[in-house]
C-alpha positions in Angstrom: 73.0 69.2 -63.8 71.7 68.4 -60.1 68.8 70.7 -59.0 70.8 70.8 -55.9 74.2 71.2 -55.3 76.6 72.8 -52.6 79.5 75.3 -53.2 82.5 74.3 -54.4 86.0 75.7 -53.6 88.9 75.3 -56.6 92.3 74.4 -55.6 93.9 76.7 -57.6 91.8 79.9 -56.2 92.7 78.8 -52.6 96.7 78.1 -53.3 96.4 81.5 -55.2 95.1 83.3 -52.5 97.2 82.0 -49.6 99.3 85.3 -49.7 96.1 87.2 -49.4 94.8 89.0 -45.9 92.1 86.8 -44.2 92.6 84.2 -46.9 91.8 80.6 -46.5 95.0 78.6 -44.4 97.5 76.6 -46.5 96.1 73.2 -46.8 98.1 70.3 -45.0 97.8 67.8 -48.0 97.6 69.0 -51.6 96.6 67.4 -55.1 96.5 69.2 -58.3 95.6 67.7 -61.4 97.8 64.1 -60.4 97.6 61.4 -62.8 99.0 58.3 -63.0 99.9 55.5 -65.3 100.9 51.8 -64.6 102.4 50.1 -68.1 101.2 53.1 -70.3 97.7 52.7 -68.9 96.0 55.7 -67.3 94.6 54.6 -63.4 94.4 57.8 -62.5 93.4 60.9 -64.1 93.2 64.8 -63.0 93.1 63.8 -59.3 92.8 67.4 -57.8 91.6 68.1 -53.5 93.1 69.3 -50.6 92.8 68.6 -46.8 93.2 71.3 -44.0 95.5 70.7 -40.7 93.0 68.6 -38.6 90.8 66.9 -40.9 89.3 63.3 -41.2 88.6 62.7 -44.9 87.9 59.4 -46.9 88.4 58.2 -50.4 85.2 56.0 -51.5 84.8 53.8 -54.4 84.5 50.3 -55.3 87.5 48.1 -56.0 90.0 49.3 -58.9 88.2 52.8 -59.1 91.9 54.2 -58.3 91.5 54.9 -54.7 94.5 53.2 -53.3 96.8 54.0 -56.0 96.1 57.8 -54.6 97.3 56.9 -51.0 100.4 55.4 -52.9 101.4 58.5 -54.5 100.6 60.3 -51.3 103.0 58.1 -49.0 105.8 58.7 -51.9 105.4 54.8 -53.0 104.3 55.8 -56.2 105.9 58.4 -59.2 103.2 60.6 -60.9 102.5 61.0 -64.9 101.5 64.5 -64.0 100.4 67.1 -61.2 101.9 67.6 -58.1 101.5 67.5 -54.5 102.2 69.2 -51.6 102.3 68.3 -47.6 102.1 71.3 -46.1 102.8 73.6 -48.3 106.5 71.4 -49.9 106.3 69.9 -53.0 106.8 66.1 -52.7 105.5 64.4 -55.5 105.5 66.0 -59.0 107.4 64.5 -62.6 110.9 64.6 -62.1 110.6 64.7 -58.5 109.7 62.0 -55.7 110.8 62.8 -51.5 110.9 59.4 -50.3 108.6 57.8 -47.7 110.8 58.3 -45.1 111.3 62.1 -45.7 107.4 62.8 -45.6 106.3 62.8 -41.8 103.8 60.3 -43.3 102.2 57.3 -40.8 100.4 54.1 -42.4 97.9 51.8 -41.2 97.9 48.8 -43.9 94.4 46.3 -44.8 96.2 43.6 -43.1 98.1 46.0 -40.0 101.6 44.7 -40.7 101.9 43.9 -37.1 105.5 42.0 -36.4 104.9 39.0 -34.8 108.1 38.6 -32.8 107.4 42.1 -31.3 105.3 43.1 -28.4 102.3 45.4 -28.5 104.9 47.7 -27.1 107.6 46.7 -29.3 105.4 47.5 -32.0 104.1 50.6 -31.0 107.8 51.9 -30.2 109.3 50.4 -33.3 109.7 53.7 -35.4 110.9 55.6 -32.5 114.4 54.3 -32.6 116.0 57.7 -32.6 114.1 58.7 -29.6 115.7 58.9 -26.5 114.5 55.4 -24.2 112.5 57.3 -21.7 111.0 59.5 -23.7 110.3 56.6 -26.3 108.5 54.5 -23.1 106.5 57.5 -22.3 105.1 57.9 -25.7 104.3 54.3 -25.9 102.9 54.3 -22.9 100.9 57.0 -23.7 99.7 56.0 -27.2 98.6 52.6 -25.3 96.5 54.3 -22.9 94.9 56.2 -26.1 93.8 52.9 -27.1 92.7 50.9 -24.5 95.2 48.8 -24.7 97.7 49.2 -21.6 97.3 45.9 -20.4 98.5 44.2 -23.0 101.8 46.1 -23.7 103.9 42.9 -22.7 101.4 40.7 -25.1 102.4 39.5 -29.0 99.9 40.5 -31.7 98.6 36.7 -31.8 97.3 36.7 -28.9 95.4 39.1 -29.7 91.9 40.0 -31.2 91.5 41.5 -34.9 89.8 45.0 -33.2 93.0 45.0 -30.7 95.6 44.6 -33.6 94.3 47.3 -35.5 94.2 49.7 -32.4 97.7 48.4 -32.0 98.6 49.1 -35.7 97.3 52.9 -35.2 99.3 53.1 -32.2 102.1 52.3 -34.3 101.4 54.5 -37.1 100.6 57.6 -34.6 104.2 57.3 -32.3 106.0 59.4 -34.6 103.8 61.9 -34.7 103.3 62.0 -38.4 101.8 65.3 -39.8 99.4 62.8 -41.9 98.3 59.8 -41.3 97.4 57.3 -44.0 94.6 54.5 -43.7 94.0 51.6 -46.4 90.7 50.0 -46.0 92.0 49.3 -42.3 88.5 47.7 -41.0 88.1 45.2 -43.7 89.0 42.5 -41.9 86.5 43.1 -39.0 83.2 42.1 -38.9 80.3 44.2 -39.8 79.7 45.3 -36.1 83.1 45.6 -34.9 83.6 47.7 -38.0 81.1 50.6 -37.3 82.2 50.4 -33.5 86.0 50.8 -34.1 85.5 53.2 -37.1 83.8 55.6 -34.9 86.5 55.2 -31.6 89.5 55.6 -34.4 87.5 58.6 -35.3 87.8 60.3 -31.8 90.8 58.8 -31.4 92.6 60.8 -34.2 90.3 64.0 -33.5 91.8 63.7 -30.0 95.2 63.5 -31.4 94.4 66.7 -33.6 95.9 63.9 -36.8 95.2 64.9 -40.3 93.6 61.6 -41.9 93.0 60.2 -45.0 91.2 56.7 -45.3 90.1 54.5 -48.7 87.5 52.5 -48.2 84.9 50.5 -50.6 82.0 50.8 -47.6 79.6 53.7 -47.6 78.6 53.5 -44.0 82.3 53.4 -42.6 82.9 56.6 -44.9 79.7 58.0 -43.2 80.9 57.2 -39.7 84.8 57.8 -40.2 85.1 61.1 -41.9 84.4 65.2 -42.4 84.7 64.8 -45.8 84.5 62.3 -48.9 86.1 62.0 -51.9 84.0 59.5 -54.4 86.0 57.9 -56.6 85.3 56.1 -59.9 87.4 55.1 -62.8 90.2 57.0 -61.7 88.7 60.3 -61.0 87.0 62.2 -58.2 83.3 62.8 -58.8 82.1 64.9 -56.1 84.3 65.7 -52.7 81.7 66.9 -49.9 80.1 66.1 -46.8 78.3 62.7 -46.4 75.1 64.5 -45.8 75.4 66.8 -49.1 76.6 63.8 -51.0 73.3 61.7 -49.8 71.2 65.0 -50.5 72.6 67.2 -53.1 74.5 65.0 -55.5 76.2 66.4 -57.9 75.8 64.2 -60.6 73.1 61.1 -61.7 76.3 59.0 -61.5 77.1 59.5 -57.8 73.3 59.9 -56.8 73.1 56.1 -57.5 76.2 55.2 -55.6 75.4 56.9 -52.6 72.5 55.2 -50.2 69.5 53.9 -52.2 67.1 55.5 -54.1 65.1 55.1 -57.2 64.5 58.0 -60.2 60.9 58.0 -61.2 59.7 61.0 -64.2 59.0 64.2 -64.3 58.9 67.7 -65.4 60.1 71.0 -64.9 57.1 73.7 -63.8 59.2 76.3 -63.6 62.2 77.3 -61.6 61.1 76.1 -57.8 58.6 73.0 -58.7 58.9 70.1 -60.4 55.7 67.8 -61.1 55.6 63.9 -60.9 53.7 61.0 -60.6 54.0 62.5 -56.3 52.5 65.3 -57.4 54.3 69.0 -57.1 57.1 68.7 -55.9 59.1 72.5 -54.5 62.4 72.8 -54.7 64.3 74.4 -51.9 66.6 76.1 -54.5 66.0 77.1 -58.1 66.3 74.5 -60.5 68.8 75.0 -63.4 67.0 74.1 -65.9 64.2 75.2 -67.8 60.6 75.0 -67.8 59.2 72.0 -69.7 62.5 69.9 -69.4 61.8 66.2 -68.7 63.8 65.1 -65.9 64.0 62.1 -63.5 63.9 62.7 -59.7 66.0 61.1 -57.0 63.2 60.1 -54.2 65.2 58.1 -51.3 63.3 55.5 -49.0 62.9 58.3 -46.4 61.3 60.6 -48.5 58.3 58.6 -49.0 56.8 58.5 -45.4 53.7 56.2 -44.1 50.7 57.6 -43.2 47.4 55.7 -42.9 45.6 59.0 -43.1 46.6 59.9 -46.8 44.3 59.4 -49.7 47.3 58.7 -51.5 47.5 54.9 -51.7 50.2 52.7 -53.0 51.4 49.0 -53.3 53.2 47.1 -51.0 55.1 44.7 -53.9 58.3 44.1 -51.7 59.5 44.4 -48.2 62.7 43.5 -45.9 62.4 43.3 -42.0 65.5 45.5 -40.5 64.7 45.2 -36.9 63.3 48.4 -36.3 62.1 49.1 -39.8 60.3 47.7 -43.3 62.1 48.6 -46.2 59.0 48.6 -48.5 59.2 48.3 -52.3 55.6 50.3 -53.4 54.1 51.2 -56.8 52.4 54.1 -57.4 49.2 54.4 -59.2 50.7 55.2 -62.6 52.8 52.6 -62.5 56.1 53.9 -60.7 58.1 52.0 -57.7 59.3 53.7 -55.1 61.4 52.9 -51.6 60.1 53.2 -48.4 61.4 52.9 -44.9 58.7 52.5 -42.4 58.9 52.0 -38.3 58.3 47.7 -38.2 55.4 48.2 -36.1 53.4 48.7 -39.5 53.6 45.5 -40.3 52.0 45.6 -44.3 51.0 42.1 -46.3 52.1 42.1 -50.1 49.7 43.3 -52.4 48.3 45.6 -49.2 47.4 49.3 -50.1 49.4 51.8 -48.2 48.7 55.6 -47.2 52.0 57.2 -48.4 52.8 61.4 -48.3 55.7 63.2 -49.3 58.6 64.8 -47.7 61.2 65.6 -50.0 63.7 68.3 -48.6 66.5 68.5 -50.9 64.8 68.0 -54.7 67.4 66.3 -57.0 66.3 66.4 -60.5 68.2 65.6 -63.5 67.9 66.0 -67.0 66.0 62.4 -68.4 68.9 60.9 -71.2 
């Protein structure tokens, strides 16, 4: 068990107290317990989380943890082994009972964007508005180009465009109808690294501006980090921990997911008692009480900005690796007994390998767990 870890809300207890005065709204989206099974093997296995009206969430893992197979079922693509779920507050997906795609109020944006090349940026952005009267159609268009930058080009064809356009052209698309959820399958992975983090964030304010409920699968930590409220991380079919980025990165819930997220490296120690732990750092305090017991030998997560330079600390260590990031040194040191740790230092301390390095402490959020 994680020394720290944030609250937890069950599905069940929040669907169970919908009815209730002052109790928590009914969720837009809805899992509970979904599995699923392709050829009598099990891909995905008590999938259970909910998202309210509003919110940006992502589904993280790397490739064939089960992520997209859970934005099938969701779009209605998919039948489920077991479990059920529910967009907002209707039953669409259960054993025995699939609502098609169509019936779901449910808007895609595919990895490769789908785009129809013998279509305009217009067409495209108008093509699932056929039942829409033509003016109104045009004015939603025209509206959902203006959104993304991308009036000018209404009368263009998606090769003539670049790979950051087609994807604000594919959202476009995916937002005229006005879905009440919009789905998004790895939809940067075809950008580069920069254009990526840019987009990610404008898509971002883009559907916040929109008031869209979202739900995006991606492999990449930092577009997770960038893109949503919440994260789902996923591996081998199950959800290990849904939270914010910043209490996934600090207060992991299990050893498992603390190595995923970020980097980091576990070095020994031991339990003092319920608010300190002692390692080769020294005594470390825990911001809230450890849950487990005096004497237990544990490892503790210490993260590259944890370990801080200072040239006025007795506390020496050696510099046995480092990478240039621009503005920073990401320094590999060992410790005087023998343990390596990370370190992120401003570039302007510029260290030689084998150099001796004043180091200090800062550890906020103390993850320990139990050594195996």
């Amino acid at each position: 068990m994680s020394a720290c870890f944030a609250a937890r809300h069950c599905l069940a207890d929040i669907i169970a107290g919908m009815d209730a005065p002052d109790s928590t709204p009914m969720p837009l989206l809805a899992l509970e317990s979904v599995a699923q099974k392709y050829g009598g093997v099990a891909v995905l296995h008590e999938v259970t989380f909910f998202l309210k009206r509003g919110a940006i969430a992502c589904l993280l893992g790397a490739s064939g943890c089960g992520k997209t197979t859970v934005l099938r079922c969701i779009a209605g693509f998919e039948r489920l082994a077991a479990g059920e779920i529910r967009l907002d507050g209707r039953i669409v997906s259960r054993p025995g009972l699939l609502v098609p795609p169509e019936e779901r109020r449910v808007g895609m944006v595919f990895q490769d964007y789908a785009l129809f090349p013998h279509r305009t940026v217009a067409g495209n952005v108008g093509f699932g508005l056929h039942a829409v009267p033509r003016e109104e159609r045009a004015a939603r268009v025209s509206e959902l180009l203006d959104v993304v930058g991308l009036a000018e080009a209404c009368e263009r064809y998606p090769h003539e465009l670049s790979g950051g356009q087609q994807q604000r052209v594919a959202l476009a698309r995916a937002l005229a109808p006005r879905p009440q959820l919009l789905l998004l399958d790895e939809p940067f992975s075809n950008l580069d690294v920069e254009l990526r983090e840019r987009l990610s964030a404008e898509v971002r304010s883009i559907l916040k501006q929109q008031n869209t409920t979202a739900l995006m699968v991606t492999h990449d930590q930092h577009e997770a980090f960038t893109f949503a409220d919440e994260i789902g991380i996923m591996h081998v079919g199950r959800i290990q921990q849904w939270d914010s980025a910043y209490n996934l990165y600090h207060c992991p819930d299990s050893r498992w997911v603390a190595d995923f997220i970020g980097q980091g490296v576990f070095i020994p120690g031991t339990v003092e008692d319920p608010m300190h732990v002692r390692c080769e750092l020294g005594m470390l305090a825990a911001n809230k009480p450890v849950a487990l017991a005096a004497g237990t030998v544990v490892e503790v997560l210490v993260r590259p900005d944890d370990v801080q330079h200072d040239d006025a600390s007795p506390f020496r260590a050696e510099v046995l690796q480092k990478a240039f990031r621009g503005a920073e040194f990401l320094y590999t040191l060992r410790l005087p007994g023998g343990s390596r740790v990370l370190s992120l230092v401003p570039s302007h301390h510029d260290h030689g390998i084998g150099e001796r390095i004043g180091i200090r402490v800062q550890i906020d959020h103390l993850v320990a767990f139990p050594k195996i």
